[in-house]
N, CA, C and O atoms as a printed pandas DataFrame, in Angstrom:
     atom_number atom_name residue_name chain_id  residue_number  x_coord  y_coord  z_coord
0              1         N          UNK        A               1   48.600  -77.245  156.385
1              2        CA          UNK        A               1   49.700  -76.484  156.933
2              3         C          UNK        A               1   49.143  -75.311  157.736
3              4         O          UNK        A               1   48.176  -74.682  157.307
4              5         N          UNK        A               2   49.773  -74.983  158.970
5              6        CA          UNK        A               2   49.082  -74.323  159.835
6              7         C          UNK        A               2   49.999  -72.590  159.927
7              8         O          UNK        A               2   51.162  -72.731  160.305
8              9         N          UNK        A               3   49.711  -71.543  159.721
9             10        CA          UNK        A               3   50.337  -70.595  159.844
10            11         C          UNK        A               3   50.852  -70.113  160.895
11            12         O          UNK        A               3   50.103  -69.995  161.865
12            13         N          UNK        A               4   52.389  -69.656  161.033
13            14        CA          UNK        A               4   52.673  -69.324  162.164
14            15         C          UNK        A               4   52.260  -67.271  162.720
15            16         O          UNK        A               4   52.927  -66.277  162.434
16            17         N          UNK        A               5   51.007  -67.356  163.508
17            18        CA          UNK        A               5   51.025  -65.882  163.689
18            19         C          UNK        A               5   52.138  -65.084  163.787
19            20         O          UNK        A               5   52.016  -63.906  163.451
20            21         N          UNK        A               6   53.391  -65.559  164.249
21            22        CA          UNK        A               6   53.973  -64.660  164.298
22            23         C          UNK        A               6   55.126  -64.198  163.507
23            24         O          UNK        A               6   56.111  -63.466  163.609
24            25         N          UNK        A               7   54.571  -64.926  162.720
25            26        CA          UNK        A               7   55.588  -63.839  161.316
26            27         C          UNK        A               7   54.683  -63.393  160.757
27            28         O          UNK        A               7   54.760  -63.620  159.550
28            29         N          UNK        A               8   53.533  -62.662  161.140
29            30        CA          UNK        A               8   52.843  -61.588  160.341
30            31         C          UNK        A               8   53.234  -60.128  160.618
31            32         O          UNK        A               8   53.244  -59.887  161.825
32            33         N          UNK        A               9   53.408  -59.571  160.197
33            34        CA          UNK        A               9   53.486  -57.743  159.793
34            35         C          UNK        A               9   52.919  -57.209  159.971
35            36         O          UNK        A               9   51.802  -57.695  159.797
36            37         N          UNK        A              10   52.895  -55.702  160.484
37            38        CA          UNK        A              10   51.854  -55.172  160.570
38            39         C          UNK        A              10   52.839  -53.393  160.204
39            40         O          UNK        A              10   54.052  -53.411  160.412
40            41         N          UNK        A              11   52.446  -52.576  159.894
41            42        CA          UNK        A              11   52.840  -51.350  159.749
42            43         C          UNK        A              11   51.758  -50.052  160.460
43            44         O          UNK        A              11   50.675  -49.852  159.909
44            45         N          UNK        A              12   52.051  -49.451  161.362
45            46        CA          UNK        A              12   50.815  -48.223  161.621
46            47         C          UNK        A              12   51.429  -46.959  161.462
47            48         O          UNK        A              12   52.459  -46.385  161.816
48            49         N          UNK        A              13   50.510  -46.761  160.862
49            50        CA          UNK        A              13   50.210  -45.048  160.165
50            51         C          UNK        A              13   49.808  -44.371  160.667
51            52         O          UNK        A              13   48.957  -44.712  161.488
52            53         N          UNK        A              14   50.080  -43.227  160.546
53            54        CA          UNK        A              14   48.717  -41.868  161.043
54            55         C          UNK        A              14   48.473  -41.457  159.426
55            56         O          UNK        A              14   49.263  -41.192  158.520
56            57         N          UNK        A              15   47.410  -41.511  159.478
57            58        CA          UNK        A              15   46.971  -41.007  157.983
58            59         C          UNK        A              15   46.950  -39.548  157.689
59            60         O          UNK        A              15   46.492  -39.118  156.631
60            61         N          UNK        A              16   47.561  -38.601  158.844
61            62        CA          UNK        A              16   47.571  -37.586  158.328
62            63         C          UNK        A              16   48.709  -37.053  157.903
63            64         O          UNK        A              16   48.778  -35.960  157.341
64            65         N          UNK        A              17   49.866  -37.951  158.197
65            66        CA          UNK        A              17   51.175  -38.263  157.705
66            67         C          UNK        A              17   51.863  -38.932  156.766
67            68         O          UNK        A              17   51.994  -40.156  156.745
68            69         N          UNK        A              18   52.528  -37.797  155.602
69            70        CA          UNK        A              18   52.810  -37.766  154.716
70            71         C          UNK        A              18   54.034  -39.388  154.249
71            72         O          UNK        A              18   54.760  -39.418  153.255
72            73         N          UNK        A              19   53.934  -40.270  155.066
73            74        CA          UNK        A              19   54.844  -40.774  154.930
74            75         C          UNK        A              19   54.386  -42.639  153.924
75            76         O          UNK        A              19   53.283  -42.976  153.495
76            77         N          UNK        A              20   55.494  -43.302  153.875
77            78        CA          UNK        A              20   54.771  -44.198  153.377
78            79         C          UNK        A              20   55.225  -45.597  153.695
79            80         O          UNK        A              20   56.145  -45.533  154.511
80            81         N          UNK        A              21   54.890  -47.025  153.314
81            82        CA          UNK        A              21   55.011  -47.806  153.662
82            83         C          UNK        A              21   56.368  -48.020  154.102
83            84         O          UNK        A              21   56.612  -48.543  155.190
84            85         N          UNK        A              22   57.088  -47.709  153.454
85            86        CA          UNK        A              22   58.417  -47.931  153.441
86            87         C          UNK        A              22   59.269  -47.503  154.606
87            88         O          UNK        A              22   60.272  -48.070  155.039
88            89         N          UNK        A              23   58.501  -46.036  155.178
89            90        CA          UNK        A              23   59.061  -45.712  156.158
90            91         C          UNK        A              23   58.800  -46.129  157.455
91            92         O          UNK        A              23   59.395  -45.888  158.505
92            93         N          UNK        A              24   57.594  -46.942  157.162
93            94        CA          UNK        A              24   57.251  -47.300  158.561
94            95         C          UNK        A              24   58.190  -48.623  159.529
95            96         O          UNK        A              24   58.867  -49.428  158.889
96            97         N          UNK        A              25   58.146  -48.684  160.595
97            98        CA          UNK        A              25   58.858  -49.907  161.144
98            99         C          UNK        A              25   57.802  -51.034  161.144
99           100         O          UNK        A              25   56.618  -50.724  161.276
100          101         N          UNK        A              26   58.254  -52.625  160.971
101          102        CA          UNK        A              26   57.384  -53.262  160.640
102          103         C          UNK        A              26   57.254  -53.857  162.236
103          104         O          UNK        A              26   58.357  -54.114  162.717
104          105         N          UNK        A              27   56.041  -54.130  163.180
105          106        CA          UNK        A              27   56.139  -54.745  163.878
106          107         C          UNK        A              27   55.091  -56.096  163.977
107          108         O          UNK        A              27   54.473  -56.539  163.009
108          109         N          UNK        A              28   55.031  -56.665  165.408
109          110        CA          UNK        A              28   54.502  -57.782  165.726
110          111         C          UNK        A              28   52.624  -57.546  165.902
111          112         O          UNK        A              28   52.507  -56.449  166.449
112          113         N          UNK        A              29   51.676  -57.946  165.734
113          114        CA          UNK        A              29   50.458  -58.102  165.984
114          115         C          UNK        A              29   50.148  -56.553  167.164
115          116         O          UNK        A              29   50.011  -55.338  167.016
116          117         N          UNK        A              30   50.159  -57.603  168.382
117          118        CA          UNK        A              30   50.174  -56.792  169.601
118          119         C          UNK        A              30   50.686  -55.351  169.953
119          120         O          UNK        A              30   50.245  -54.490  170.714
120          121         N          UNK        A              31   51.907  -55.405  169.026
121          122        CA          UNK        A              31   52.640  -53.905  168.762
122          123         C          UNK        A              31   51.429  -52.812  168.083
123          124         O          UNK        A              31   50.933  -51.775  168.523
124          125         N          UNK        A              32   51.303  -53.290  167.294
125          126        CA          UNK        A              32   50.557  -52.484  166.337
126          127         C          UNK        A              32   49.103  -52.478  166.678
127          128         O          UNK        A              32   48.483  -51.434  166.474
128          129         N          UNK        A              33   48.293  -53.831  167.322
129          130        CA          UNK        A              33   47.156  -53.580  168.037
130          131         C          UNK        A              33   47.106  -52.272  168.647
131          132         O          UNK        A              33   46.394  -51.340  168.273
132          133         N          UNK        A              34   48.301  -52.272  170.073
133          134        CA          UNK        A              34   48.035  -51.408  170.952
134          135         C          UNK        A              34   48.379  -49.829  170.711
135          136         O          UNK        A              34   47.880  -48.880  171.316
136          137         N          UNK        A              35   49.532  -49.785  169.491
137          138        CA          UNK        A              35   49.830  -48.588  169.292
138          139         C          UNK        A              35   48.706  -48.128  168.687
139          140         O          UNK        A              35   48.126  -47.248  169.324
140          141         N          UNK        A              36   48.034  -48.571  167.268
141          142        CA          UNK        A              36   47.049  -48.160  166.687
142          143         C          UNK        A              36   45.827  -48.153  167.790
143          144         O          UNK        A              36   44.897  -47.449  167.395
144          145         N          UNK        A              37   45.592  -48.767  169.089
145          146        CA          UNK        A              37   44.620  -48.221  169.726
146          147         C          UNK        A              37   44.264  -46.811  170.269
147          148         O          UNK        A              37   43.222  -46.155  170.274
148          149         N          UNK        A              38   46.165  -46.483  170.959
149          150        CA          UNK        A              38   46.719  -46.148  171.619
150          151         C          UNK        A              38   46.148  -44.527  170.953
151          152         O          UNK        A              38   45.289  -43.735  171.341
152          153         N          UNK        A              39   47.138  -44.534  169.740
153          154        CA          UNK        A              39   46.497  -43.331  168.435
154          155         C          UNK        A              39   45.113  -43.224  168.668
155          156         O          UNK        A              39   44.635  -42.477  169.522
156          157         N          UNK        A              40   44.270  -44.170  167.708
157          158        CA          UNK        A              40   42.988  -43.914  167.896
158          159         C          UNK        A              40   41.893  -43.448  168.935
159          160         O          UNK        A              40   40.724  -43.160  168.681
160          161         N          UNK        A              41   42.600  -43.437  170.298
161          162        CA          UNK        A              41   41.826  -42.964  171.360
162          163         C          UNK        A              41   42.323  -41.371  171.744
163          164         O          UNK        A              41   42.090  -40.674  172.731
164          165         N          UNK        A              42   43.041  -41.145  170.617
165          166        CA          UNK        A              42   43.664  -39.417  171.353
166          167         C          UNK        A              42   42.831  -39.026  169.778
167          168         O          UNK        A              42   43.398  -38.002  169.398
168          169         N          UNK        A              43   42.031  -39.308  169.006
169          170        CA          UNK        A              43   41.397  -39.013  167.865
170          171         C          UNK        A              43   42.593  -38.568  166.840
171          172         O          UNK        A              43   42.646  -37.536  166.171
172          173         N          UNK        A              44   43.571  -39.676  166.907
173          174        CA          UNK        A              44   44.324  -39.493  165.373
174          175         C          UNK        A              44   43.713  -40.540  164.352
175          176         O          UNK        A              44   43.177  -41.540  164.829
176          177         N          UNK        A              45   43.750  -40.413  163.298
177          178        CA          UNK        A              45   43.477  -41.359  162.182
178          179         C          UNK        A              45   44.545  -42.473  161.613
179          180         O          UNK        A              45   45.279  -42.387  160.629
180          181         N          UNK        A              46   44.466  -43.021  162.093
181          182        CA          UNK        A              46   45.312  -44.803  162.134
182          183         C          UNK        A              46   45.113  -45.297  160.562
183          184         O          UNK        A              46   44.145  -44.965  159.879
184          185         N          UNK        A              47   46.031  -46.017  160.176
185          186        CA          UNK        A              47   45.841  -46.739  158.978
186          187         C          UNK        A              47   46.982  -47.875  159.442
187          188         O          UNK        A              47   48.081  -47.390  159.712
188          189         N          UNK        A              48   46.841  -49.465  159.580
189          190        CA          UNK        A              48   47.436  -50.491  159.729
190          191         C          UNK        A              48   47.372  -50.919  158.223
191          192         O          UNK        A              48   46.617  -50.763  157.264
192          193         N          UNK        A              49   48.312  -51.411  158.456
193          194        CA          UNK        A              49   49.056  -52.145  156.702
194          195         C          UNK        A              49   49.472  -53.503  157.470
195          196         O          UNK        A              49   50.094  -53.602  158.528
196          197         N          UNK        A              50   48.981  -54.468  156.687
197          198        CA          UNK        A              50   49.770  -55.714  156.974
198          199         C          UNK        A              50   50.026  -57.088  156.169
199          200         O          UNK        A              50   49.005  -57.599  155.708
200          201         N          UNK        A              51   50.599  -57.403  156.059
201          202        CA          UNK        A              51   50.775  -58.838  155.243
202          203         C          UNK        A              51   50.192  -59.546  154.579
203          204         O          UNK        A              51   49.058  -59.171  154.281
204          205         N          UNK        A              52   50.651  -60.830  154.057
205          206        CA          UNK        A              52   49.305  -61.747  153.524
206          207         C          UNK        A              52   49.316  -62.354  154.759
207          208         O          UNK        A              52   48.165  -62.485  155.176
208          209         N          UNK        A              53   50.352  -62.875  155.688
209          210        CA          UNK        A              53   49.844  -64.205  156.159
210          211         C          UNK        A              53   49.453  -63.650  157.874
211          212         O          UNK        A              53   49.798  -64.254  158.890
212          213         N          UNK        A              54   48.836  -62.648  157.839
213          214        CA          UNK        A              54   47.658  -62.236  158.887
214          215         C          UNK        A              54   46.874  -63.216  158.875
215          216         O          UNK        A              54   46.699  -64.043  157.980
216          217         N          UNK        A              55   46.055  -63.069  160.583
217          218        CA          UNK        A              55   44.982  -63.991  160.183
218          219         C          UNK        A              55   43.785  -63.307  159.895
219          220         O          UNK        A              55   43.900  -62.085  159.810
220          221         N          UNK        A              56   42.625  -63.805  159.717
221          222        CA          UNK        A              56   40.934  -63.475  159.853
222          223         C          UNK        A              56   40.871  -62.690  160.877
223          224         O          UNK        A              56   40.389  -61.557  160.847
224          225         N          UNK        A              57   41.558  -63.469  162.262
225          226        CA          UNK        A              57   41.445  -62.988  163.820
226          227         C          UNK        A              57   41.786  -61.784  163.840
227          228         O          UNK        A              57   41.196  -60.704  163.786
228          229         N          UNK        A              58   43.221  -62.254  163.957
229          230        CA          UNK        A              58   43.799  -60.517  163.771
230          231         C          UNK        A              58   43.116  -59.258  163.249
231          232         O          UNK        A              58   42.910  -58.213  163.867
232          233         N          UNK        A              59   42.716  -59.650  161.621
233          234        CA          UNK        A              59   42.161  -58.251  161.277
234          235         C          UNK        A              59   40.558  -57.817  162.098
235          236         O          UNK        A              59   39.979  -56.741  162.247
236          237         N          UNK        A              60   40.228  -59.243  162.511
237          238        CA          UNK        A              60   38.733  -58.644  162.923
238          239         C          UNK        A              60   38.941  -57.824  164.196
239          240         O          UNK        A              60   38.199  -56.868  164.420
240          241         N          UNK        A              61   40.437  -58.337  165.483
241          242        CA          UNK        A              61   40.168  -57.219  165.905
242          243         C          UNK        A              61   40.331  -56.330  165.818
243          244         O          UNK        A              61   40.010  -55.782  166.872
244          245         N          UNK        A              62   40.852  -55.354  164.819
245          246        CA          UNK        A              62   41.488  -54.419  164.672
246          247         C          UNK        A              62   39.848  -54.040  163.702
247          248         O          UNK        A              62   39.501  -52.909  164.043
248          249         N          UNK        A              63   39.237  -54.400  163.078
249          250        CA          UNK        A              63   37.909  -53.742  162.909
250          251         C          UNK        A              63   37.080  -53.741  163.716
251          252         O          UNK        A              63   36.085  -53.078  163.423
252          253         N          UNK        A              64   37.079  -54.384  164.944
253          254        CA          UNK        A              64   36.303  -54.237  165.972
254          255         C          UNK        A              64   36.804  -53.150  166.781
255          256         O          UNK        A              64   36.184  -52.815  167.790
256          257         N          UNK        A              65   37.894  -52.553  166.423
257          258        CA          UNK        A              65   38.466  -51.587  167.320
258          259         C          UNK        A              65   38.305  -50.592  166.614
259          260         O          UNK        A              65   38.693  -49.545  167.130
260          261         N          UNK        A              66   37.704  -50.495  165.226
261          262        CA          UNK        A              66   37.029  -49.086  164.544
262          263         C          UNK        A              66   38.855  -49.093  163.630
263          264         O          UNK        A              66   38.174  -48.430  162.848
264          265         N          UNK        A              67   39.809  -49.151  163.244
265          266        CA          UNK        A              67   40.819  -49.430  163.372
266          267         C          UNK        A              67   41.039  -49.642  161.408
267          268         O          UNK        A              67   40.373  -50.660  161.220
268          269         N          UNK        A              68   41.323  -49.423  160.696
269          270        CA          UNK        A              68   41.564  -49.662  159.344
270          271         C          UNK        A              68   42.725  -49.859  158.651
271          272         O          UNK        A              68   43.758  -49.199  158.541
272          273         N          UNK        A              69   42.242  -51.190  158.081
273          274        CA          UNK        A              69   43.258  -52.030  157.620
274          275         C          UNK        A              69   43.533  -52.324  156.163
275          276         O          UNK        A              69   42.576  -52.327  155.389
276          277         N          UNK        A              70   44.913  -52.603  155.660
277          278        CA          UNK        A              70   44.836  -53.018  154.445
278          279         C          UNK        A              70   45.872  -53.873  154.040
279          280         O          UNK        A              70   46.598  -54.263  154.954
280          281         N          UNK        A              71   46.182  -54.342  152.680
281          282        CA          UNK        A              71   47.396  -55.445  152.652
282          283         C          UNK        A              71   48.429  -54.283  152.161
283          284         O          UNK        A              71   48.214  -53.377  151.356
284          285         N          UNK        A              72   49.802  -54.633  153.008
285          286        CA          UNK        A              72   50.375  -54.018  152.674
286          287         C          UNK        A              72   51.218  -54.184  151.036
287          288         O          UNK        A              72   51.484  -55.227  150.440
288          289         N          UNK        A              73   51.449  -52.991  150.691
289          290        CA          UNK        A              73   51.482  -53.520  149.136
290          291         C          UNK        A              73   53.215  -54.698  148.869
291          292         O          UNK        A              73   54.340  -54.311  149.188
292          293         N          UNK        A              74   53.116  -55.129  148.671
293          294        CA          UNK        A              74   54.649  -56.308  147.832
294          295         C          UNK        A              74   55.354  -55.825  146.933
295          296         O          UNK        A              74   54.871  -55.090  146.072
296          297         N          UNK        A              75   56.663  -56.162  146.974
297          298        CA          UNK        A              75   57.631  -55.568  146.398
298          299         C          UNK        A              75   58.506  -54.815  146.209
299          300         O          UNK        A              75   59.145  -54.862  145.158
């Protein structure tokens, strides 16, 4: 069975903001690629949250982009 990318999740943070998963809006891959780039190049501190059914791909680029990731928590 082959996963469809695009029902994966993604949530971005600024980590210096008090806020939490819950508040964030959940968007698409590309959303959150470019915003969390977008952040990270004005030197804010990014934190992406995302799903289980991310792929490998996905997260590698977002560690290739210096970019930090985690599963977002369930429930």
């Amino acid at each position: 069975m082959t996963r469809d990318i695009r029902s994966s999740t993604f949530y971005v943070l600024e980590q210096h903001e008090p806020s939490s998963p819950t508040d964030a809006i959940p968007v698409s891959f590309e959303q959150a690629f470019e915003e969390a780039k977008k952040l990270t190049a004005t030197g804010r501190a990014v934190h992406v949250l995302y799903t289980d059914d991310a792929t490998q791909m996905q997260l590698t680029r977002f560690a290739e982009a210096g970019i930090r990731t985690s599963l977002a928590p369930q429930g």
